[in-house]
Z-matrix of the N, CA and C atoms (Angstrom, degrees):
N
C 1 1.461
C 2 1.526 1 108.46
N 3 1.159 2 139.16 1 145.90
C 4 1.343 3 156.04 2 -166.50
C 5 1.508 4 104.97 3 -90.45
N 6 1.110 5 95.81 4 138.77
C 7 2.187 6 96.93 5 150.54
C 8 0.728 7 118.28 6 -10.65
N 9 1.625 8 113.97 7 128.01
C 10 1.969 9 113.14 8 153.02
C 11 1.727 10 93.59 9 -73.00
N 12 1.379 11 89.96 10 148.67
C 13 1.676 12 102.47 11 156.98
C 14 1.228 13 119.22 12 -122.87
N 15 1.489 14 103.57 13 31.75
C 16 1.738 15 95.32 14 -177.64
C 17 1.563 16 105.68 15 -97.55
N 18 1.281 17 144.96 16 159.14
C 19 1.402 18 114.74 17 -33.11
C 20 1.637 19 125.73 18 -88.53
N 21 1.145 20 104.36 19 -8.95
C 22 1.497 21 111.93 20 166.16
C 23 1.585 22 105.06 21 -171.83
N 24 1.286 23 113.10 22 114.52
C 25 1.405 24 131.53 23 -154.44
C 26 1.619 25 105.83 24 -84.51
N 27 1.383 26 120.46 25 166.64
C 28 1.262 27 129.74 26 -144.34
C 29 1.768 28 79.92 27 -110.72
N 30 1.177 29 115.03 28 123.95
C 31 1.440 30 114.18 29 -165.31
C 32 1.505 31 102.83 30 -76.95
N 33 1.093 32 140.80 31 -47.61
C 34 1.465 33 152.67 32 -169.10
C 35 1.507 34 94.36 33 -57.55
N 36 1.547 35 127.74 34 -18.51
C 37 1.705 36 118.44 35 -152.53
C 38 1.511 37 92.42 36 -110.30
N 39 1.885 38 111.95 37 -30.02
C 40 1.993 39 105.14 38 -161.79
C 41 1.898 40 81.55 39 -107.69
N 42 1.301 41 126.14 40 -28.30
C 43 1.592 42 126.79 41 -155.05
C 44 1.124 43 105.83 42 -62.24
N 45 1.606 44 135.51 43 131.03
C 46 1.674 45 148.13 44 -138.34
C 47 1.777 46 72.17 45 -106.20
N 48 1.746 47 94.31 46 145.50
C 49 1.706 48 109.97 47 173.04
C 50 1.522 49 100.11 48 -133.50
N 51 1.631 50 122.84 49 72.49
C 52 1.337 51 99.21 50 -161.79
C 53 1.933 52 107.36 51 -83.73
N 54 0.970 53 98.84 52 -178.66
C 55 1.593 54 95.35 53 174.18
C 56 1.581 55 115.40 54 -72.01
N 57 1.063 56 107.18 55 109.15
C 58 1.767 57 100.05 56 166.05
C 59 1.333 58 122.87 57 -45.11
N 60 1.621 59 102.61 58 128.99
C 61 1.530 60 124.68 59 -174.16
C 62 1.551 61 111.12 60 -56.34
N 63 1.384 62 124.40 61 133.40
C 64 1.385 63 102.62 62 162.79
C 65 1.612 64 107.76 63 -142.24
N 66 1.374 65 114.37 64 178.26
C 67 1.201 66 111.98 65 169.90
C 68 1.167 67 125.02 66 -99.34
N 69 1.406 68 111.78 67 -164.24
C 70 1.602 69 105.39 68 -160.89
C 71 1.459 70 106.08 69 -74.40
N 72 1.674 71 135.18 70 -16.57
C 73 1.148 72 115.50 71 162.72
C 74 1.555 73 133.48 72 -82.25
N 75 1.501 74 109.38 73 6.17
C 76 1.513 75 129.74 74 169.15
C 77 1.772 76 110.82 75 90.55
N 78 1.611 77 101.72 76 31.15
C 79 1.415 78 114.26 77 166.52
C 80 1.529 79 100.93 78 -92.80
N 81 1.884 80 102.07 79 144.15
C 82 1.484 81 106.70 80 169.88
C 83 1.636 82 105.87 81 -59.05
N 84 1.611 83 118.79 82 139.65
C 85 1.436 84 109.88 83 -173.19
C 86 1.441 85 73.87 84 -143.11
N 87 1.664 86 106.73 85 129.48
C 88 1.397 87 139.02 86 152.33
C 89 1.180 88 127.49 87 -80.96
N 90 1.571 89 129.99 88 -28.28
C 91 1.369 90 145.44 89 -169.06
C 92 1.608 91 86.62 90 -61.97
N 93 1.316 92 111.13 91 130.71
C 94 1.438 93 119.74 92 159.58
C 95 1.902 94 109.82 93 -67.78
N 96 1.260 95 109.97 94 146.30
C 97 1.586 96 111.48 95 169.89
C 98 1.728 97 119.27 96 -139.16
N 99 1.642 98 96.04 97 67.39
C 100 1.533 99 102.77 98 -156.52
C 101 1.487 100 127.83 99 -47.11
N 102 1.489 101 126.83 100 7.09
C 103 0.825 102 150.40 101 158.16
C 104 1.600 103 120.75 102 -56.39
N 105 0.685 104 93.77 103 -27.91
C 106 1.867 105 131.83 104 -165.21
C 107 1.370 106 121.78 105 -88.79
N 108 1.356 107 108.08 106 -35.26
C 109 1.561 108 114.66 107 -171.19
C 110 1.524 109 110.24 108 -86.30
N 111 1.515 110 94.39 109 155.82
C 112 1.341 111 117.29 110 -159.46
C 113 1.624 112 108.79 111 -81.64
N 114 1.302 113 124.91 112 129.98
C 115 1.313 114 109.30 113 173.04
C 116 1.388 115 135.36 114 -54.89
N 117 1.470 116 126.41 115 149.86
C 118 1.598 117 110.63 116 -166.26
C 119 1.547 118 78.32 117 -131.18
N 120 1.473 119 88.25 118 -172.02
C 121 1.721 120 113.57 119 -171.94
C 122 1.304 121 98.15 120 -75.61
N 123 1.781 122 116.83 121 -173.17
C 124 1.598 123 118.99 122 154.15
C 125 1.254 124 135.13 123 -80.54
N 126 1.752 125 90.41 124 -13.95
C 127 1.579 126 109.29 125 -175.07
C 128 1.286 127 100.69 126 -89.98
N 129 1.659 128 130.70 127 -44.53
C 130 1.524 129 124.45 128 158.34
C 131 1.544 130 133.45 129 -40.57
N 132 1.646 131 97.81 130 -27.35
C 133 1.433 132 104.75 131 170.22
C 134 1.598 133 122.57 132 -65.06
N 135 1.408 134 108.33 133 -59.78
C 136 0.921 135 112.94 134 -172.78
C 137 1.751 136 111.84 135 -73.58
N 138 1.519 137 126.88 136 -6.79
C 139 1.214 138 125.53 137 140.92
C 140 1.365 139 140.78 138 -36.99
N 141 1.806 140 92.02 139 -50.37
C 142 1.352 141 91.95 140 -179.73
C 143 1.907 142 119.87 141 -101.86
N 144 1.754 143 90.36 142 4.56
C 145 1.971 144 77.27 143 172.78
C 146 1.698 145 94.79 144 -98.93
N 147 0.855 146 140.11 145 -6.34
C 148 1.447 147 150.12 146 170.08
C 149 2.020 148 96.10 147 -49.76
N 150 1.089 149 98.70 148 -60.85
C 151 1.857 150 132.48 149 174.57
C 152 1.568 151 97.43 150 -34.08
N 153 1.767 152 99.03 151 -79.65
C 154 1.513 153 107.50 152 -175.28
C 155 1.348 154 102.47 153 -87.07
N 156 1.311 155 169.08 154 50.01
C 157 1.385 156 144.91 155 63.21
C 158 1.291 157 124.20 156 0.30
N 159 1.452 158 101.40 157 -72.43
C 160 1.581 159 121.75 158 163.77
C 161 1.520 160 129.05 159 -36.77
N 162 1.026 161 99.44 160 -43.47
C 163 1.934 162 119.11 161 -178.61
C 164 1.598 163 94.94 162 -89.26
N 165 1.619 164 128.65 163 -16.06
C 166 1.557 165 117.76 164 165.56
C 167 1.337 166 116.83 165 -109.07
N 168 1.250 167 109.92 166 48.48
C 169 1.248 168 127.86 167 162.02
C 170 1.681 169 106.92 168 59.85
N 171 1.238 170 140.24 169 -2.20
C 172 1.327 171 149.25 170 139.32
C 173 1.261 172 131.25 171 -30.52
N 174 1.480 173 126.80 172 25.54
C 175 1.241 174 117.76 173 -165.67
C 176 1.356 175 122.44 174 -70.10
N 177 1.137 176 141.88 175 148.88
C 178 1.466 177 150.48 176 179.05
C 179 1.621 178 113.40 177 -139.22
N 180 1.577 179 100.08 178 171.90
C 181 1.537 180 104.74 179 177.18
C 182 1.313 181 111.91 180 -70.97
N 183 1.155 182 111.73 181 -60.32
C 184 1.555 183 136.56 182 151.05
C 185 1.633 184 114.72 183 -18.99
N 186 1.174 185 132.19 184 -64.17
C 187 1.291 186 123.29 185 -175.01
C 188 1.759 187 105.44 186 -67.23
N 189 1.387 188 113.43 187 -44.97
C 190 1.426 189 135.28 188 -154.96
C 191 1.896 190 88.67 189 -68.08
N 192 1.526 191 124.22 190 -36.22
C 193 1.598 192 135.30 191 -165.60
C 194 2.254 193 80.52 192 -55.00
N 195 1.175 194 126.95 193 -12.23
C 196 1.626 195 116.42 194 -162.15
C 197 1.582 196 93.89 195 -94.71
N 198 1.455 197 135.98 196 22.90
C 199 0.846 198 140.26 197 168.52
C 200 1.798 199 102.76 198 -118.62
N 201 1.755 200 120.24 199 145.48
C 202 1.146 201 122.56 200 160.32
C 203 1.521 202 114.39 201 -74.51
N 204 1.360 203 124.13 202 151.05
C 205 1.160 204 111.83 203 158.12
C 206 1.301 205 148.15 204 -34.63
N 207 1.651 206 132.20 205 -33.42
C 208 1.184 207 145.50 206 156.64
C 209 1.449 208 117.63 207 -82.50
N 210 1.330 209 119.31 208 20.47
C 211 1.214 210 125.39 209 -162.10
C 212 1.230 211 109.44 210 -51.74
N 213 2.066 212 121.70 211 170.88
C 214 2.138 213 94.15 212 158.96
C 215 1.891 214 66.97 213 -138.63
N 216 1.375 215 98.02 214 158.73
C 217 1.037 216 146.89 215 168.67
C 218 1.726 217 116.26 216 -125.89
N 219 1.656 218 113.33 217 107.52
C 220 1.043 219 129.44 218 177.55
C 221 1.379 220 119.19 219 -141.20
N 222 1.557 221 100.18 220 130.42
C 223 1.366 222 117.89 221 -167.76
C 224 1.676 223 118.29 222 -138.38
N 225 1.344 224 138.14 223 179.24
C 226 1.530 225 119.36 224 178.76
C 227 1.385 226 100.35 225 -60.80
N 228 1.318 227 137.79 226 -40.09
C 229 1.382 228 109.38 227 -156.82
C 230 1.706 229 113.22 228 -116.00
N 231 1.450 230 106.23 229 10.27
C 232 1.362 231 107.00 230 178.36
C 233 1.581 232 115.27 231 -166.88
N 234 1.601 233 114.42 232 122.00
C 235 1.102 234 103.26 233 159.00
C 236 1.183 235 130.18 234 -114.55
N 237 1.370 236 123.88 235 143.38
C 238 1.992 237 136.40 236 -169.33
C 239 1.628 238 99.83 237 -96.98
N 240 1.072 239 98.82 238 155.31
C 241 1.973 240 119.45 239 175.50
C 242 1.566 241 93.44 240 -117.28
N 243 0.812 242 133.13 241 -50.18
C 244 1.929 243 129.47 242 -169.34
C 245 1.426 244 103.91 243 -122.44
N 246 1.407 245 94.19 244 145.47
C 247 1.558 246 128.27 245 147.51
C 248 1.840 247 126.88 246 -3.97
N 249 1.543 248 91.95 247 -45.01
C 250 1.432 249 120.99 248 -166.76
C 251 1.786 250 112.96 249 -91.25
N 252 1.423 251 88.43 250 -26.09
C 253 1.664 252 111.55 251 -164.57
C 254 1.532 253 97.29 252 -98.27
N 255 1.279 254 122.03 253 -35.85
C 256 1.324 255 128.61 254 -172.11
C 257 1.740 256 114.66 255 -77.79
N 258 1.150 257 97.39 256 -28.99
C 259 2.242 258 124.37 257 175.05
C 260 1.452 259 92.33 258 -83.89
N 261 1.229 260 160.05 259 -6.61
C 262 0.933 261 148.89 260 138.00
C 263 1.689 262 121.92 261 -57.17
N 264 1.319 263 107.54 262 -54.50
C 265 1.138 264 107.88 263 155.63
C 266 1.606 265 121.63 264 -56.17
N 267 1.164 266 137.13 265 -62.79
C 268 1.415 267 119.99 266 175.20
C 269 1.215 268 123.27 267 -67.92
N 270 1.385 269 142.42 268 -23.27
C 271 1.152 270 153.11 269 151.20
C 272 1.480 271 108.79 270 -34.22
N 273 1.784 272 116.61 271 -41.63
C 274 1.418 273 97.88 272 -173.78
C 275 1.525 274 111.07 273 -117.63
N 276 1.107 275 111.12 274 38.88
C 277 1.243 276 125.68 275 156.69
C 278 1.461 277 130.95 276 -43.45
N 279 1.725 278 106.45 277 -72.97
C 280 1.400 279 127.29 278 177.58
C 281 1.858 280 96.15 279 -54.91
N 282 1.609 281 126.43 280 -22.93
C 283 1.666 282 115.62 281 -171.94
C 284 1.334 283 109.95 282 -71.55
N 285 1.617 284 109.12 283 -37.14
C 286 1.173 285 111.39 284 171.02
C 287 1.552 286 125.03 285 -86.89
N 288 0.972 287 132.17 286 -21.33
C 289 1.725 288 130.81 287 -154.42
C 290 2.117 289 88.41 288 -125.83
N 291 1.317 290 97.44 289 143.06
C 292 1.603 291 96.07 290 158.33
C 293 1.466 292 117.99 291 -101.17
N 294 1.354 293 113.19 292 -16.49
C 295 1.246 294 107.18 293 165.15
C 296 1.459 295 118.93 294 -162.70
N 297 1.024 296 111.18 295 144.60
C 298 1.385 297 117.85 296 -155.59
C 299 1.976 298 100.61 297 -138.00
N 300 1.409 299 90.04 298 128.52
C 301 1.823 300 103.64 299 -158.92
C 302 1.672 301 100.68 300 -128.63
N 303 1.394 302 118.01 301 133.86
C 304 2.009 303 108.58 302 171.82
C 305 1.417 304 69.26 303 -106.74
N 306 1.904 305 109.29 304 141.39
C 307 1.040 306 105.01 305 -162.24
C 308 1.941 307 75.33 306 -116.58
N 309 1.526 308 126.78 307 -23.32
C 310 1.337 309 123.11 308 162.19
C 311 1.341 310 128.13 309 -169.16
N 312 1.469 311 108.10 310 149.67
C 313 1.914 312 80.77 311 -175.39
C 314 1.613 313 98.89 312 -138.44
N 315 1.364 314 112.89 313 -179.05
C 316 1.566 315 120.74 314 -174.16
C 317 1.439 316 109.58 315 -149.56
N 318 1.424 317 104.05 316 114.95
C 319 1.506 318 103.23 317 -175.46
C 320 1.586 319 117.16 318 -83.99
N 321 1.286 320 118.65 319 116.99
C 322 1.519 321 129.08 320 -147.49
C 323 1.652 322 85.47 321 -100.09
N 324 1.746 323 133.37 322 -45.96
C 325 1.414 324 98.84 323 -173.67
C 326 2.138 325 84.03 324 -155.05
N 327 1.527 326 82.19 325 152.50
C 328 1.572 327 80.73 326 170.12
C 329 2.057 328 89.40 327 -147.51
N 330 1.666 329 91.64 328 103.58
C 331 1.614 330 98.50 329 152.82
C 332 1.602 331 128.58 330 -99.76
N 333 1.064 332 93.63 331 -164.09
C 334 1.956 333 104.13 332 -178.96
C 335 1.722 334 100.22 333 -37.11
N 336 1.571 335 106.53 334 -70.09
C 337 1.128 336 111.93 335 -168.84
C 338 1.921 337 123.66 336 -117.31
N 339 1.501 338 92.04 337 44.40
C 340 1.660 339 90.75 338 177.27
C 341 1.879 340 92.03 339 175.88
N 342 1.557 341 92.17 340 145.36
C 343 1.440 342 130.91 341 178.05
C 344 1.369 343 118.45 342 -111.46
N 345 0.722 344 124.53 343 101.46
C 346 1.884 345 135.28 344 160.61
C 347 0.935 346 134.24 345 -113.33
N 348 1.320 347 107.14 346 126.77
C 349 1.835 348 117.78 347 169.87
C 350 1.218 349 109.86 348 -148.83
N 351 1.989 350 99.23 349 146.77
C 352 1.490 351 109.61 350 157.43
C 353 1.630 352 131.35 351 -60.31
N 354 1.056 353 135.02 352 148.62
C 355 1.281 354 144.71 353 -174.30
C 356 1.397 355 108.04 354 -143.50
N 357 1.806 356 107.11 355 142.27
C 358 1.171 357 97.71 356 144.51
C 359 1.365 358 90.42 357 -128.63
N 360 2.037 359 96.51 358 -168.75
C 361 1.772 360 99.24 359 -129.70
C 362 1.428 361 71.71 360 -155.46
N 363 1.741 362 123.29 361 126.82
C 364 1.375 363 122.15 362 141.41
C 365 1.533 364 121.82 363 -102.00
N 366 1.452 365 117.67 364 118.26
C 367 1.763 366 111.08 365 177.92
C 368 1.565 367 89.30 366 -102.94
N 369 1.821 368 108.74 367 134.26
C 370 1.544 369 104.01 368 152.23
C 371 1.422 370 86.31 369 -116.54
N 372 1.849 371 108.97 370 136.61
C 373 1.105 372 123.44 371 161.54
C 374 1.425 373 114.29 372 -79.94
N 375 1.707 374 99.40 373 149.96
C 376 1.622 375 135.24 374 -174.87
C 377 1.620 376 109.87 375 -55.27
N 378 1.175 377 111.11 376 94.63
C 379 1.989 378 109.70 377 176.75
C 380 1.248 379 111.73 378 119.69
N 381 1.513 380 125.16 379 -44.64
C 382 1.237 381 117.90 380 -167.64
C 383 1.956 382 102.06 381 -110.67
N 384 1.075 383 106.47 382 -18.94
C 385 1.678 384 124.28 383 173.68
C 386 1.487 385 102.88 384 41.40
N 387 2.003 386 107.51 385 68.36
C 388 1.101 387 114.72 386 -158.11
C 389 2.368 388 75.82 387 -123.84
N 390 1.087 389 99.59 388 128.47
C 391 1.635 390 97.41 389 175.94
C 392 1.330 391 115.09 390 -106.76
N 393 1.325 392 112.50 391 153.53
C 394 1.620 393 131.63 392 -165.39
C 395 1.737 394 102.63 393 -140.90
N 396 1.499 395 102.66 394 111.94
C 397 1.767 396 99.61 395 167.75
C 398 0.661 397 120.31 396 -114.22
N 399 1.880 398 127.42 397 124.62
C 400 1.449 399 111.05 398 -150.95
C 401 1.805 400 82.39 399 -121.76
N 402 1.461 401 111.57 400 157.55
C 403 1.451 402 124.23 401 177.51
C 404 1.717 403 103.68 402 -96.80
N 405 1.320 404 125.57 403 126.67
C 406 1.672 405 113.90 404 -172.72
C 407 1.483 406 85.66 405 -134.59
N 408 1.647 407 92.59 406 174.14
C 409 1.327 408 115.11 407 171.33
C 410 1.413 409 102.00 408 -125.20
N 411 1.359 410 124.75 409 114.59
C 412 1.349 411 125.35 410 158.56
C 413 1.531 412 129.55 411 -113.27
N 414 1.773 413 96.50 412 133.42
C 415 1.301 414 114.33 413 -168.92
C 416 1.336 415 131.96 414 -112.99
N 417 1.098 416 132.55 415 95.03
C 418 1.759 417 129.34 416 -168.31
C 419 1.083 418 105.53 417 -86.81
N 420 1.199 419 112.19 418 124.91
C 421 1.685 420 109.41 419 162.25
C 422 1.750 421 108.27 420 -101.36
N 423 1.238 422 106.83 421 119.27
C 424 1.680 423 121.34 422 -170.77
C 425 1.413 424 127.06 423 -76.79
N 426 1.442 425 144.49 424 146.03
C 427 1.243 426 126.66 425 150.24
C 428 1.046 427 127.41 426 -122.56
N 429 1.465 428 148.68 427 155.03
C 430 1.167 429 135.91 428 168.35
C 431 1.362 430 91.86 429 109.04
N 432 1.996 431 122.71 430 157.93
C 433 0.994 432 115.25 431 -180.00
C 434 1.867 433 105.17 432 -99.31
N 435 1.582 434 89.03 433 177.42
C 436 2.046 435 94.97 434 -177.18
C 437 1.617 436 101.41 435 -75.10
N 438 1.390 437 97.89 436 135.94
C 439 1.185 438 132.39 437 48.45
C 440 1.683 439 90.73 438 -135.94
N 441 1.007 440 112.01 439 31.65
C 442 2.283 441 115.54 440 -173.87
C 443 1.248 442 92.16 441 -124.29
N 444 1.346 443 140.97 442 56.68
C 445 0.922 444 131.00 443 174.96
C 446 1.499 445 112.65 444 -90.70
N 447 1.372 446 127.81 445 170.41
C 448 1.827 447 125.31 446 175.73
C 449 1.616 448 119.55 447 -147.89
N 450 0.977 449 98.69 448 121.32
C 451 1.638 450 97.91 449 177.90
C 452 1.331 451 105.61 450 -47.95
N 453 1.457 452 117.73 451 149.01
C 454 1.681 453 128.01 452 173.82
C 455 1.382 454 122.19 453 -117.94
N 456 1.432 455 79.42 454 -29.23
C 457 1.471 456 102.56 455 174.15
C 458 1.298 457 122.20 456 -167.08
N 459 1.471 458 116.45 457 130.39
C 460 1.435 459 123.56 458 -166.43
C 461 1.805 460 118.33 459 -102.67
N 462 1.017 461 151.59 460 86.80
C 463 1.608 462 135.40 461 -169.42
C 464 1.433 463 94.72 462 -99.05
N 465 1.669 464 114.51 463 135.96
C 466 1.496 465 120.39 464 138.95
C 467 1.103 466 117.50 465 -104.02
N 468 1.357 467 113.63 466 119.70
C 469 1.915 468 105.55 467 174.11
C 470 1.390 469 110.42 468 -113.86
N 471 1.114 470 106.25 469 139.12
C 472 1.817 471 112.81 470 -175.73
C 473 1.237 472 117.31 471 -110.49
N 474 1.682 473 105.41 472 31.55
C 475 1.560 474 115.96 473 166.30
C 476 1.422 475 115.68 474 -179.28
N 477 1.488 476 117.64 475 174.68
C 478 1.772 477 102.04 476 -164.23
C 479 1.510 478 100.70 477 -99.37
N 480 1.427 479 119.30 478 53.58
C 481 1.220 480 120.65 479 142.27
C 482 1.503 481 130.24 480 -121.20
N 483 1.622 482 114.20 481 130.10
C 484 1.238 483 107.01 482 -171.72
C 485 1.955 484 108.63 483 -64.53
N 486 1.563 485 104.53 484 172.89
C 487 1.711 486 110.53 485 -170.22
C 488 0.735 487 61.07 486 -61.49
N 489 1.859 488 88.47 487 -179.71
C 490 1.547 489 144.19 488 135.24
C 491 1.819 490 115.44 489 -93.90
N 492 0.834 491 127.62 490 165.69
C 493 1.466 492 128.62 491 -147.17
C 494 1.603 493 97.37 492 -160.12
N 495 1.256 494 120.64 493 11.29
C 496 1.557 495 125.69 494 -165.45
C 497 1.658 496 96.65 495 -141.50
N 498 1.454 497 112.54 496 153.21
C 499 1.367 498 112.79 497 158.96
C 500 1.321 499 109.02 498 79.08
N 501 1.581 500 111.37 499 171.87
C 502 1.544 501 121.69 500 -166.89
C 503 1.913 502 95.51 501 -57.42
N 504 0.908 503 108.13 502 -46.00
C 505 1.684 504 99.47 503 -164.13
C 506 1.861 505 99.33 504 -53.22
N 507 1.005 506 141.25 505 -39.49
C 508 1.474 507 148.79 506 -166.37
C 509 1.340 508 100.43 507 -99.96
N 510 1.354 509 118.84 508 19.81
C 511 1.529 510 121.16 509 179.13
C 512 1.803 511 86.49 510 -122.67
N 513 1.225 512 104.78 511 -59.62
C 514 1.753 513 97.64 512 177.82
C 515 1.671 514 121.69 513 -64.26
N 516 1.420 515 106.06 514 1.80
C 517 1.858 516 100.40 515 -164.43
C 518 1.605 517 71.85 516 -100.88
N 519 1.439 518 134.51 517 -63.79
C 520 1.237 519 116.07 518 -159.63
C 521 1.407 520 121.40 519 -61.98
N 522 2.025 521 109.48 520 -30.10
C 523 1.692 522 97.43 521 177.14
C 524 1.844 523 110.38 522 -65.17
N 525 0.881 524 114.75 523 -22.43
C 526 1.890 525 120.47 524 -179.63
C 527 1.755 526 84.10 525 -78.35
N 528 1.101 527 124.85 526 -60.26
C 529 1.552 528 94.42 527 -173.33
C 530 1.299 529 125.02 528 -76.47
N 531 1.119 530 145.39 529 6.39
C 532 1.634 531 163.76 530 134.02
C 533 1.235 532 118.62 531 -76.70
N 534 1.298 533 131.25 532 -8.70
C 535 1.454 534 127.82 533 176.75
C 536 1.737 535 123.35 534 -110.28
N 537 1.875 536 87.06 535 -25.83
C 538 2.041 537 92.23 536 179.82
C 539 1.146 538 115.71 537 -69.04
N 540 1.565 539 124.75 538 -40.00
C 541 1.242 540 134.66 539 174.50
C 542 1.657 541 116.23 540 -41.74
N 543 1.186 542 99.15 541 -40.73
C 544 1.758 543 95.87 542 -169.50
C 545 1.453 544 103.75 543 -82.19
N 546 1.692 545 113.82 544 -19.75
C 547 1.481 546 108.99 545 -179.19
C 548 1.696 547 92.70 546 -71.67
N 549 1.150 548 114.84 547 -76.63
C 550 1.510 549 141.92 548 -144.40
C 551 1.790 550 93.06 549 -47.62
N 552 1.504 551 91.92 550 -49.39
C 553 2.009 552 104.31 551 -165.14
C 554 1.610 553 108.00 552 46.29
N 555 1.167 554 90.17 553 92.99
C 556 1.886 555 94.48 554 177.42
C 557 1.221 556 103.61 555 -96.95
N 558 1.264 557 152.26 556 152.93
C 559 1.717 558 170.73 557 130.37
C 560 1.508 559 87.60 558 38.52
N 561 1.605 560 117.34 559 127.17
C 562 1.189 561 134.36 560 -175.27
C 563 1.797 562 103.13 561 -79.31
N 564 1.740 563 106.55 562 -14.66
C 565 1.494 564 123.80 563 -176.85
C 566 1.771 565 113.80 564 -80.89
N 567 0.799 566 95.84 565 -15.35
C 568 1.745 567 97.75 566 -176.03
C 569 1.443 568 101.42 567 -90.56
């Protein structure tokens, strides 16, 4: 059985550590190679386009329901504790980016309790329509069995170093993840 995450979970105890991807010469390799990926369930499927919806600026109540309530969502520039806090972040996606593309991804492992895949990711930002493709690794750590399963915890990392969780940098990811929400205010229902 997995982590409780009630009421806001000890990140080091629910936070997914998957093995860094590498290639055949034993470099960390981020480049997705969808050729490559591992088959998942139907219920994993629809987990993870629920995921990239989200990452195409599409957010809904409905997609966002693939998160638990105590969920965390952590990324370089922000980390969320809830459900509510985390829809802030996808909610303000489309404010910043005009368009937002998964240009491919490769599912590297799907166990009992966690989903991973490489991605890459095009953001063109809003005004200057200047684009950035970043290669990530994303990792859910799951609970509950298929087909009710719930994210617990979400990481994108956009390089083969794990966060830090200490210090000014984990002081600015959490005020951006406690502060967008109140700008953005996404659906009082999620």
């Amino acid at each position: 059985m997995p982590p409780s995450t009630s009421p806001h979970p000890d990140q080091r105890d629910v936070e997914p550590h998957p093995d860094k991807p590498r290639n055949v010469s034993g470099d960390v390799d981020y480049t997705p190679h969808p050729d490559q990926s591992v088959p998942i369930s139907p219920s994993r499927k629809i987990i993870q386009q629920k995921i990239l919806n989200l990452y195409g600026g599409s957010a809904s109540e409905d997609d966002m329901k693939v998160y638990a309530e105590k969920a965390v969502y952590d990324d370089p520039f922000s980390y969320c504790d809830t459900r509510y806090k985390i829809a802030g972040q996808w909610y303000g996606l489309p404010k910043i980016f005009t368009k937002l593309e998964t240009l491919a991804t490769e599912v590297t492992s799907s166990t009992e309790h966690e989903l991973v895949w490489k991605q890459k990711h095009k953001y063109t930002f809003t005004g200057i329509y200047v684009s950035k493709t970043i290669d990530s690794l994303i990792s859910l750590k799951l609970e509950g069995e298929e087909p009710n399963e719930k994210v617990v915890y979400h990481k994108d990392m956009w390089n083969e170093k794990d966060y830090s969780h200490e210090g000014l940098g984990a002081l600015m990811k959490k005020l951006n993840g406690d502060k967008l929400t109140s700008i953005i205010k996404p659906p009082g229902s999620i």
